[in-house]
C-alpha positions as CSV (number, residue, x, y, z in Angstrom):
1,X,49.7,78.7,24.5
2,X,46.6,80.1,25.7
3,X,47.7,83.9,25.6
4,X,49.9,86.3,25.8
5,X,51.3,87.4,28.7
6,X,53.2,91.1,27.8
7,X,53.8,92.1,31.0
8,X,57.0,94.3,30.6
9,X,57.4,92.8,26.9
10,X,58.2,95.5,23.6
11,X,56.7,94.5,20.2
12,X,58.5,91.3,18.5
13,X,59.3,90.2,22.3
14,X,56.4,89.0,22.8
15,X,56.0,86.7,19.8
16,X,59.8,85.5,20.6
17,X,58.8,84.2,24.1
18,X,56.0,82.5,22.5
19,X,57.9,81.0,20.1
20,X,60.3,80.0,23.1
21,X,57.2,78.3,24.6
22,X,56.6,76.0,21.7
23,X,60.0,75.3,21.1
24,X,60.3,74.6,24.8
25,X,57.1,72.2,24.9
26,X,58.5,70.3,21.9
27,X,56.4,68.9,18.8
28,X,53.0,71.6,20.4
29,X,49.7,69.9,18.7
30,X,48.3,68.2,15.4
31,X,45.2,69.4,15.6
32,X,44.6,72.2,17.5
33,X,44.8,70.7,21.0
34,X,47.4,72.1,23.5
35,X,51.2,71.1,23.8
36,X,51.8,69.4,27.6
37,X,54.2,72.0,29.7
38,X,57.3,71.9,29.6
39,X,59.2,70.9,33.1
40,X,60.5,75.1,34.3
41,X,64.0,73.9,34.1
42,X,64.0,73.1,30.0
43,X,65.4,76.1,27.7
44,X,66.9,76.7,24.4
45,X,69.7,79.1,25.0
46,X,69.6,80.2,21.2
47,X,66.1,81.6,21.8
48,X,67.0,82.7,25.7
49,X,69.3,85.3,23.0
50,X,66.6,85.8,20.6
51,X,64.3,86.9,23.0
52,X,66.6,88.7,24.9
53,X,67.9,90.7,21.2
54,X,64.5,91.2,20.2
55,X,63.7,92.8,23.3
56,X,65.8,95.5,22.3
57,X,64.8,95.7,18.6
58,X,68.3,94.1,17.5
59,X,66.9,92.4,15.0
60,X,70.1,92.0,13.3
61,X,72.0,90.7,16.2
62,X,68.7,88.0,16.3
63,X,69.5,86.7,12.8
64,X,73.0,86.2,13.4
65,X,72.7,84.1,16.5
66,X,69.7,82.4,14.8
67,X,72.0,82.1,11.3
68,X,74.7,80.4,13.3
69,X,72.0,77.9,15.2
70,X,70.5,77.5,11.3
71,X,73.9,76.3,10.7
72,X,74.2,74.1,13.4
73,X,70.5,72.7,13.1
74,X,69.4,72.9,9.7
75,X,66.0,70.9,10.4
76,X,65.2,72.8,13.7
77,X,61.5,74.4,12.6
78,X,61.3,77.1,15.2
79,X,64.9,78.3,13.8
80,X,63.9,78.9,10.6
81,X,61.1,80.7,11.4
82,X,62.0,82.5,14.3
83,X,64.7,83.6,11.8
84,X,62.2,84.6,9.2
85,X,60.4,86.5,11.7
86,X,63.8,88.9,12.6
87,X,64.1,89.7,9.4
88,X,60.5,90.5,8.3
89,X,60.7,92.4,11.4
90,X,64.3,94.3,10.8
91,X,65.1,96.5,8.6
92,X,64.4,96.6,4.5
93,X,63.5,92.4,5.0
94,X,64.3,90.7,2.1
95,X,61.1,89.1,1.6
96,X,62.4,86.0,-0.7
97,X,64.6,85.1,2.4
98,X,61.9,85.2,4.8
99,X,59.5,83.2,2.4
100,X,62.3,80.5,2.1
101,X,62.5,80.3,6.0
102,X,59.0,80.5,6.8
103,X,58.2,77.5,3.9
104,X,61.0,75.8,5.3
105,X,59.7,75.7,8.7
106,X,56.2,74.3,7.6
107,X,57.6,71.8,4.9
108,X,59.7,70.6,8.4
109,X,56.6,70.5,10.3
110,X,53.3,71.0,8.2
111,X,51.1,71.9,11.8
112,X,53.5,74.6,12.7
113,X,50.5,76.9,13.5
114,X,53.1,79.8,14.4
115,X,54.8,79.5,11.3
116,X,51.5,79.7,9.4
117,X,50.1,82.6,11.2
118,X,53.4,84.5,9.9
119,X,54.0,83.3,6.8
120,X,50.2,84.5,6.5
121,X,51.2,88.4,7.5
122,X,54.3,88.4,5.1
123,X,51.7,87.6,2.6
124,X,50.2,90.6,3.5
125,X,52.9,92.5,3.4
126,X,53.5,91.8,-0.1
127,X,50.0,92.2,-1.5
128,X,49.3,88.7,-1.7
129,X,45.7,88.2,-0.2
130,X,44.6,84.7,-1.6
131,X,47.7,83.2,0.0
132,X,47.8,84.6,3.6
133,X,43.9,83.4,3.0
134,X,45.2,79.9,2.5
135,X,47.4,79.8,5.5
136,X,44.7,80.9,7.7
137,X,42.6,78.1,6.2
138,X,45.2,76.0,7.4
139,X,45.0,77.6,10.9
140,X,41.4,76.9,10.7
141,X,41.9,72.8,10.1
142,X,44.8,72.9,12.4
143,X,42.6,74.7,15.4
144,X,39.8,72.9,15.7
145,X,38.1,75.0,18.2
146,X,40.1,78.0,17.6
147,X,43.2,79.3,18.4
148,X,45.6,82.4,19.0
149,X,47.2,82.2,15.5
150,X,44.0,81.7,13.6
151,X,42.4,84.5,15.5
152,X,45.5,87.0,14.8
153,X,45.9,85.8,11.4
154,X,42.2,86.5,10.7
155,X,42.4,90.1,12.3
156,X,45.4,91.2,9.9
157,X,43.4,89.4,6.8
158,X,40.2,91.5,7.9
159,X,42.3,94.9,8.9
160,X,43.9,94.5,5.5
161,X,41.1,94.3,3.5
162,X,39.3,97.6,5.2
163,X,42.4,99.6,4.5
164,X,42.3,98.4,0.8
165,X,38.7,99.5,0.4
């Protein structure tokens, strides 16, 4: 995952399809290196209807298809945050709900770097500086020479602090 391609892609579409990327490619990188690509024909169908949902800002709709794949695949990482991510996106996100996904996605694989980008900017989201800080420490271990969630997760740090001075 080099970049982001939003060619005809709305707001939270974009991060699906790259979470559909990583989940495609499989168990992406230790440290910081890049996942091997997938072969074109291997999908997830669960987040072919995420990322088609999310195009159209159901965000609800999202968390019920990814609920019922939570429920099929408890231990699936990308589920559970994918699923956090819907509903820190959605509408009045219960933010206990999308800590217990997001933590459940890194204690089910500790180099999710998507996972701690996110779990980073709901940190953020509740005030709570020091901790998106230690997630995008992580990010810095995990990328060795950089990489896209470190350098988002380091813009939101930085664009939060200037609009609390």
């Amino acid at each position: 995952m080099k970049g982001k391609v939003q060619v005809g892609m709305k707001g939270g579409a974009v991060m699906v399809a790259l979470f559909a990327a990583a989940s495609i490619a499989g168990g992406a990188c230790a440290a910081g290196g890049s996942p091997d690509p997938a072969p074109a024909w291997t999908t997830d169908p669960v987040v072919d209807k995420v990322t088609a949902l999310t195009e159209k800002s159901d965000w609800r709709g999202a968390q019920g298809v990814l609920k019922d794949a939570l429920a099929a695949s408890p231990q699936n990482a990308e589920y559970h945050n994918l699923y956090a991510y819907t509903i820190r996106k959605g509408p009045g996100p219960d933010m206990n709900l999308v800590f217990k996904h997001y933590g459940e996605a890194l204690r089910l694989k500790p180099d999710y770097r998507g996972a701690h980008e996110y779990i980073g900017e709901a940190y953020l989201m509740v005030s709570n500086l020091p901790k998106a800080k230690e997630h995008l420490s992580a990010l810095d271990r995990l990328c060795t020479f950089g990489c896209e969630e470190y350098t988002m997760l380091k813009k939101a740090v930085a664009e939060f602090e200037a609009n609390k001075k």
